[in-house]
C-alpha positions as CSV (number, residue, x, y, z in Angstrom):
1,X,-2.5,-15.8,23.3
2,X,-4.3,-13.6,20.8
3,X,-4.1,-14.9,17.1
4,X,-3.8,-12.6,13.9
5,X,-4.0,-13.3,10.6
6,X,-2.3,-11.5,7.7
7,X,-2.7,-12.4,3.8
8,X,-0.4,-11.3,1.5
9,X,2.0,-12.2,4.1
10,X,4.9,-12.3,2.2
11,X,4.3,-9.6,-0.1
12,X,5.4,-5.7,1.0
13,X,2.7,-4.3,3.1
14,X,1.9,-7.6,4.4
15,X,5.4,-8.5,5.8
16,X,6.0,-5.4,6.8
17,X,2.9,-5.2,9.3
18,X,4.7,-9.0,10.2
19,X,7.4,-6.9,11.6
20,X,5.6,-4.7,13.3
21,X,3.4,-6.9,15.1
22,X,6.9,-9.1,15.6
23,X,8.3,-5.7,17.5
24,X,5.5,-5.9,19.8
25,X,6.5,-9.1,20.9
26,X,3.4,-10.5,18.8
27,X,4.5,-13.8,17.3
28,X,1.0,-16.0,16.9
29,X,0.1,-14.8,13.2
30,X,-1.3,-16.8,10.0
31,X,0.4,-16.0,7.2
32,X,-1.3,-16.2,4.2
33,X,-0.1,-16.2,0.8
34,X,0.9,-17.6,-2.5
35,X,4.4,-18.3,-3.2
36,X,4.7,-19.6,-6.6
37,X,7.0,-16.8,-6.9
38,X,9.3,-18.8,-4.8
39,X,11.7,-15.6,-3.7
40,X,9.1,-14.3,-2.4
41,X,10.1,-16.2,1.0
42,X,12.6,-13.6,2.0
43,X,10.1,-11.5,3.1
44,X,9.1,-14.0,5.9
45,X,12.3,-16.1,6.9
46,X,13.8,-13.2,9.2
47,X,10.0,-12.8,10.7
48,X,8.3,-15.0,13.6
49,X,4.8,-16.6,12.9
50,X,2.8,-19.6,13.7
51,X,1.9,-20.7,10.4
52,X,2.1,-20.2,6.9
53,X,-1.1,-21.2,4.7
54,X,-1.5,-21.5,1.6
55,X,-4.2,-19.0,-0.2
56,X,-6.0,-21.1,-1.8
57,X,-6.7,-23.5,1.1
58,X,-6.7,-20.7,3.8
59,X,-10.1,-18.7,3.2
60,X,-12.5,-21.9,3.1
61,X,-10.8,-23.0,6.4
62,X,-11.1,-19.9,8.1
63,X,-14.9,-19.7,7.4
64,X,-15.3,-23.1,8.3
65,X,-13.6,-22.1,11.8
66,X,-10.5,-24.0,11.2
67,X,-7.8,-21.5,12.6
68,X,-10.1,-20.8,16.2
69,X,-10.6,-17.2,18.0
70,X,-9.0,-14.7,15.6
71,X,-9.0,-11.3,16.7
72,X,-7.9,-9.7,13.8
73,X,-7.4,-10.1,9.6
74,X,-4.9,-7.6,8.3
75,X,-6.0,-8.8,4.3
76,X,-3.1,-7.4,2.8
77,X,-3.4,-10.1,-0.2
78,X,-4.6,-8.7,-4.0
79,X,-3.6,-8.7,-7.5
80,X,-1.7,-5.0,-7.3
81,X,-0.7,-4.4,-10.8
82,X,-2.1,-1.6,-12.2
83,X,-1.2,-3.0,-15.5
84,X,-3.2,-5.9,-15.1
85,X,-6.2,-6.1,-18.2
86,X,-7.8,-9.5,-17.3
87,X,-10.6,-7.7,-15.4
88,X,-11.7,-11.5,-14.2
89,X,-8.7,-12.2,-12.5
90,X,-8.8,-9.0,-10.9
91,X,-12.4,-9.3,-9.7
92,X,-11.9,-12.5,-8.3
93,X,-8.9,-11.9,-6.8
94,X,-9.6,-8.5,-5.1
95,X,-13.3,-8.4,-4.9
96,X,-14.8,-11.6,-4.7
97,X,-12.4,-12.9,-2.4
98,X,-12.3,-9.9,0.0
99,X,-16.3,-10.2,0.2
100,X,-15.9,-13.8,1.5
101,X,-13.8,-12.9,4.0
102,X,-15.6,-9.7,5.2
103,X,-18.8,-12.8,5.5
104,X,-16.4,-15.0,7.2
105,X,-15.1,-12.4,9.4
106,X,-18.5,-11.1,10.6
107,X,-19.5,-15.0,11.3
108,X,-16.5,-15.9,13.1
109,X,-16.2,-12.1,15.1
110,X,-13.0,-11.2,14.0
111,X,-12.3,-7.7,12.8
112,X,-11.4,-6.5,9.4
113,X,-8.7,-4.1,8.6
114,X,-7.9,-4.3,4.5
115,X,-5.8,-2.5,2.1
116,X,-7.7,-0.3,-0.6
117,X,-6.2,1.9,-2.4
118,X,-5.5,5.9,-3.8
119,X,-6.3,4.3,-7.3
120,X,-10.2,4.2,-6.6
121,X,-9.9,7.9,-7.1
122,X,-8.2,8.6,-10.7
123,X,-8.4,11.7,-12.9
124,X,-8.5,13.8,-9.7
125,X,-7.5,16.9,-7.8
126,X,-9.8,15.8,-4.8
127,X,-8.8,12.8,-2.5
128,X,-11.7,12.5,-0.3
129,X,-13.1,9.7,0.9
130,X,-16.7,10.6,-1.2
131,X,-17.8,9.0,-4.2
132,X,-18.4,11.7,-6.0
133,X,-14.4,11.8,-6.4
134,X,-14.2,8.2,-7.0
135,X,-14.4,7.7,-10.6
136,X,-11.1,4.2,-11.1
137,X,-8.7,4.6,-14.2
138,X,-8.1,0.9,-14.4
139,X,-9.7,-2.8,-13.4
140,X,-7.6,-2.9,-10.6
141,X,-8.7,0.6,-8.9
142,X,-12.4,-0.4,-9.7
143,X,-11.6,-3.4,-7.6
144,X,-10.5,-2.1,-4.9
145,X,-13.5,0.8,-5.1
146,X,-16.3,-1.7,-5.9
147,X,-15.0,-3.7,-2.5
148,X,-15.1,0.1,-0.9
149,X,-18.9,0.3,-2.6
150,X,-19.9,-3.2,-0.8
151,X,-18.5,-2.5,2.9
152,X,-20.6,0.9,2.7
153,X,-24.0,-0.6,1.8
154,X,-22.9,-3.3,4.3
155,X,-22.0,-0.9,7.2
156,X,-23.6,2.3,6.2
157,X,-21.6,5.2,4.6
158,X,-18.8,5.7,7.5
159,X,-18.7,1.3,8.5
160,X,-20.6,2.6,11.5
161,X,-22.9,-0.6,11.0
162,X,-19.3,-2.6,12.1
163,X,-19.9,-2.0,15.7
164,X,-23.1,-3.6,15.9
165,X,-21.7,-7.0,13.7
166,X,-20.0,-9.7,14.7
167,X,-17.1,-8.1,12.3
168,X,-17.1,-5.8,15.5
169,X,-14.1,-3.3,13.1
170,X,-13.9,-3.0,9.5
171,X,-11.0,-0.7,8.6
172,X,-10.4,0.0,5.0
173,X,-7.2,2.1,4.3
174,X,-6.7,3.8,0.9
175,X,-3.1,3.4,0.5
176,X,-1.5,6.2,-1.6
177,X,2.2,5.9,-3.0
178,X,3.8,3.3,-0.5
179,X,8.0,2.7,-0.8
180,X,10.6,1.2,1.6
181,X,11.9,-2.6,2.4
182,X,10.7,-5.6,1.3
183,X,9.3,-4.7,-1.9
184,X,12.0,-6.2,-4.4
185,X,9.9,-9.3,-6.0
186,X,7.5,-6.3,-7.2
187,X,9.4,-6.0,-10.1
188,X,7.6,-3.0,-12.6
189,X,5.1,-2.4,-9.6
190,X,7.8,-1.6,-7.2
191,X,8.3,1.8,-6.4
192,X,10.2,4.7,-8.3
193,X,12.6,4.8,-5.1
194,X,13.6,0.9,-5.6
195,X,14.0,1.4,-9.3
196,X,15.8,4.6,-8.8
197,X,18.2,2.8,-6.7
198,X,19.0,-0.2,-9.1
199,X,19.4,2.4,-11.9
200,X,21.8,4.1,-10.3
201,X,23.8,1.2,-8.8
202,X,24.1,0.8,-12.7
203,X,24.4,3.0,-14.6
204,X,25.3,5.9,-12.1
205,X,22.2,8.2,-12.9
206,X,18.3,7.9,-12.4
207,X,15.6,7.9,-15.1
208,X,12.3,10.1,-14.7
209,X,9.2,10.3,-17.3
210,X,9.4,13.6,-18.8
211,X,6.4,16.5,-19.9
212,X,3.2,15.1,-19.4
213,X,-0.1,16.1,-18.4
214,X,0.8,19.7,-18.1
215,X,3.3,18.9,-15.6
216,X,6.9,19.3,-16.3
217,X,9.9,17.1,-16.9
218,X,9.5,15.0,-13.4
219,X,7.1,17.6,-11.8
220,X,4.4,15.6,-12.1
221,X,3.3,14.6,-8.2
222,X,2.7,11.8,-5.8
223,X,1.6,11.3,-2.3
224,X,4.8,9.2,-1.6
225,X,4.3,7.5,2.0
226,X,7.0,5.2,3.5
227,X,6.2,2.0,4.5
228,X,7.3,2.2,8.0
229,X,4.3,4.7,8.7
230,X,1.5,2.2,6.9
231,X,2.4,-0.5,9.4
232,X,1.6,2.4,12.6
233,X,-1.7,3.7,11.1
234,X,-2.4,0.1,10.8
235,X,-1.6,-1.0,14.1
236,X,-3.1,2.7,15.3
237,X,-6.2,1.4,14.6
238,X,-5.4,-2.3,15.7
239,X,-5.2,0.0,18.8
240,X,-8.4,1.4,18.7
241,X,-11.5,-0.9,17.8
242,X,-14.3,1.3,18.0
243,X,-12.9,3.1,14.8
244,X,-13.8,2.0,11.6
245,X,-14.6,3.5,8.6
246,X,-12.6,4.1,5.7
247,X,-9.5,6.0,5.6
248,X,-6.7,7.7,3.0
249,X,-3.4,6.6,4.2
250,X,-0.8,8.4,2.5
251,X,1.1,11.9,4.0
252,X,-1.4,14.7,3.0
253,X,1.8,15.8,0.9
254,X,2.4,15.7,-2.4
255,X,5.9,15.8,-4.1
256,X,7.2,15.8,-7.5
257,X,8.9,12.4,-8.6
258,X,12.0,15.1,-8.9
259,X,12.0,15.0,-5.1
260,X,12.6,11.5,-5.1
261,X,15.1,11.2,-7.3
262,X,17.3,14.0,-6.1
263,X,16.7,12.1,-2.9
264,X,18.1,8.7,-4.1
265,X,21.2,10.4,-5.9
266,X,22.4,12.5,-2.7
267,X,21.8,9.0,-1.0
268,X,24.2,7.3,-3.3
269,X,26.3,9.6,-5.5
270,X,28.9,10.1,-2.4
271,X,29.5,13.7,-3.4
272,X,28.0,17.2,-2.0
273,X,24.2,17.4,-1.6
274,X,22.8,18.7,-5.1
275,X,19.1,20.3,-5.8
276,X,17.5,18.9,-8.7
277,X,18.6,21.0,-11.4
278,X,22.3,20.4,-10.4
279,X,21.4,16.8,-10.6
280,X,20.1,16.9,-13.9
281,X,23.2,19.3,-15.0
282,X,25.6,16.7,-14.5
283,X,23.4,13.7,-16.1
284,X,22.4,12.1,-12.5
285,X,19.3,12.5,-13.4
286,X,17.4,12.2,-17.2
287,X,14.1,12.4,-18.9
288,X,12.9,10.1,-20.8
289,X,9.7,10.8,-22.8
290,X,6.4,9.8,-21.4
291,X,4.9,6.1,-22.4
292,X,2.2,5.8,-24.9
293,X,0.9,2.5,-22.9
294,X,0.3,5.1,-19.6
295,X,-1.9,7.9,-21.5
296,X,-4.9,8.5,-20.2
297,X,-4.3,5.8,-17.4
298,X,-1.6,8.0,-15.1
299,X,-2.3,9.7,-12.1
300,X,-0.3,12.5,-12.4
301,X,-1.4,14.0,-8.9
302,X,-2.0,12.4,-5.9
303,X,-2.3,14.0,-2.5
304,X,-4.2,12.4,0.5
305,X,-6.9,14.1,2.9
306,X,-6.5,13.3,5.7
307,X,-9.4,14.8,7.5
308,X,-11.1,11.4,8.7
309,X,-8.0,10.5,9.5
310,X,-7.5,12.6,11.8
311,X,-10.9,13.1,13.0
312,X,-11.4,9.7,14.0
313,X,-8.4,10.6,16.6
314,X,-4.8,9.6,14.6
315,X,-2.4,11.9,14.7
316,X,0.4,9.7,13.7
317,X,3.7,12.2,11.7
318,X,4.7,11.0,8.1
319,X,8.2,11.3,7.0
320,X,8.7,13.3,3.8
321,X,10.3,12.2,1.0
322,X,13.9,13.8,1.9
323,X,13.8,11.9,5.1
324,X,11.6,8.5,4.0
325,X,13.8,7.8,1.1
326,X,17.4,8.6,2.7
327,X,16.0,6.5,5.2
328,X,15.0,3.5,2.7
329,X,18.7,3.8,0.9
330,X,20.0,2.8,3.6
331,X,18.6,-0.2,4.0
332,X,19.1,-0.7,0.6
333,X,22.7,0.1,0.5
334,X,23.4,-2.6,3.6
C-alpha cells in the first residue's frame, strides 16, 4: 500500500486534503501536527489515517527513515498568522523546517508538494510567479517566499532540477484567499466567510472594513478560492509527477469582500435574494472604519495568474464566490 504523509494534519488545508485522499479510498497517511490546541482534533476524528505524530518528533524520524517508502509529503504545517511579529518563530517554523524536509525528502525519494502562499507577493497588481513581483508585506510572507527563493536555486528557476533528484516532484502552491470547512480553531486567521457567518448568527448583520486604499466601503478585492478546489489542484498534481514547479493556486478572479458578504446574508437572512446595496440599506451589512494595526500591511488586491497553471496541463474550474460560499453556509448551517 502506498504511504503519504501530511503535516499540519489537523489544521484546514491539511485535513481537508485528508478527505480527499480518504474519498479515494486512500487511508495509509501520517498525520502530522501539533495539538496543544486540543480542539484541534475535530478536524481528524471523522477522517481515516494510519498514524498521528507528533511534530516535533516526526521530522527527525522521517529523515532517519523511520516511517519506510513514502511516496508523497503534502507539508501543509506552518505558523499562518499574518500577524505574527516574532520573525524567529516564524523562520524556524516555516523556513527552516520546510528546508529539512525538502533534504529529507530528496534522501529518502519522496516527493514534495508544500503550501506557499499569495502573501510572498504584497503591494501588488501583478501575481506572477516572478520575483520581480515578489516583494512580502510581513515575516510570515517572507517565509514562505525565502522557502520559494531556496527550492529555485535548488531546482533551477521552474523546480525542473526535481526530476533528476531523489525528491523526483517538488510542487510549491501559492495559496491565495482559501475559505470552507474545517477552519474554525483559526480564530482571527479564519476567513471573512467563517466570521461573517458567526456575526450574523449573532447579531443578524455582517461587518466589513470600510474606505481604504482607494477602494471603497468593502470594494476592496480578494482572490477568494474555496477549499474544496485546493485539495483537487493538489491531488491534480499528486496525479501528475513529472510537473513541478511553483504554482498560484487561487481562481484568477478577484472579488470585492462585498461579494462575500452579500453571499453569506442571502445564505442566512431567509428572506428574498438582495444585492449589496439592499443589504447594506437594511443594516445586513455595515462598515466599520479601517484598522490602524493593518496600514501599510493589507493587501487590498489580490488576483491569481494562472498561466503556469494552466500551462503545465490543469484545467481544473473554481467556484466563485456566489456559488463557493453558499456552498460553505451550508455546511455551516448543518
Amino acid at each position: 500500500m502506498t504511504r503519504y504523509v501530511v503535516t499540519g494534519a489537523a489544521g484546514f488545508i491539511g485535513s481537508n486534503i485528508v478527505k480527499g485522499l480518504n474519498a479515494r479510498g486512500i487511508d495509509d497517511i501520517i498525520a502530522v501536527d501539533d495539538l496543544t490546541q486540543g480542539d484541534k482534533f475535530r478536524n481528524l476524528s471523522d477522517l481515516k489515517i494510519a498514524d498521528y505524530v507528533d511534530a516535533d518528533l516526526f521530522y527527525d524520524a522521517f529523515a532517519d527513515g523511520h516511517f519506510g517508502k513514502v511516496e508523497a509529503v503534502f507539508h501543509e504545517g506552518a505558523c499562518s498568522d499574518t500577524m505574527e511579529t516574532d520573525g524567529k518563530y516564524m523562520m524556524d517554523n516555516n523556513y527552516t523546517l520546510s528546508c529539512g524536509l525538502f533534504s529529507a525528502c530528496r534522501e529518502r525519494g519522496s516527493r514534495l508538494l508544500y503550501a506557499s502562499s499569495a502573501a510572498t507577493y504584497g503591494w501588488t497588481d501583478t501575481f506572477r510567479e516572478e520575483p520581480q513581483y515578489e516583494l512580502p508585506l510581513n515575516v510570515y510572507g517572507y517565509s514562505k517566499l525565502l522557502f520559494d527563493q531556496r527550492m529555485r536555486r535548488e531546482l533551477g528557476a521552474d523546480f525542473a532540477g526535481a526530476a533528476k533528484s531523489k525528491a523526483k516532484q517538488v510542487v510549491g502552491f501559492r495559496y491565495f484567499n482559501v475559505y470552507g470547512p474545517r477552519e474554525q480553531h483559526k480564530s482571527r486567521m479564519a476567513s471573512v466567510a467563517f466570521h461573517q457567518f458567526n456575526q450574523f448568527q449573532t447579531t443578524g448583520k455582517v461587518k466589513l472594513f470600510g474606505e481604504y486604499g482607494g477602494y471603497g466601503p468593502g470594494e476592496q478585492k480578494r482572490d477568494f478560492v474555496f477549499v474544496d478546489d485546493v485539495v483537487a489542484v493538489n491531488l491534480w498534481f499528486l496525479d501528475n509527477p513529472g510537473k513541478s514547479g511553483l504554482f498560484n493556486l487561487g481562481t484568477g478572479r478577484a472579488q470585492p469582500f462585498n461579494d462575500v458578504a452579500t453571499a453569506v446574508v442571502n445564505a442566512l437572512h431567509g428572506g428574498a435574494t438582495v444585492d449589496t446595496a439592499s443589504a447594506a440599506a437594511r443594516g445586513l451589512i455595515e462598515y466599520m472604519p479601517f484598522p490602524d494595526a493593518l496600514r501599510g500591511k493589507y493587501q487590498c488586491y489580490t488576483q491569481a495568474d494562472l498561466a503556469k497553471l494552466r500551462a503545465a496541463g490543469c484545467d481544473h474550474a473554481f467556484a466563485d464566490v456566489q456559488t463557493g460560499v453558499a456552498r460553505y453556509m451550508a455546511e455551516l448551517s448543518r
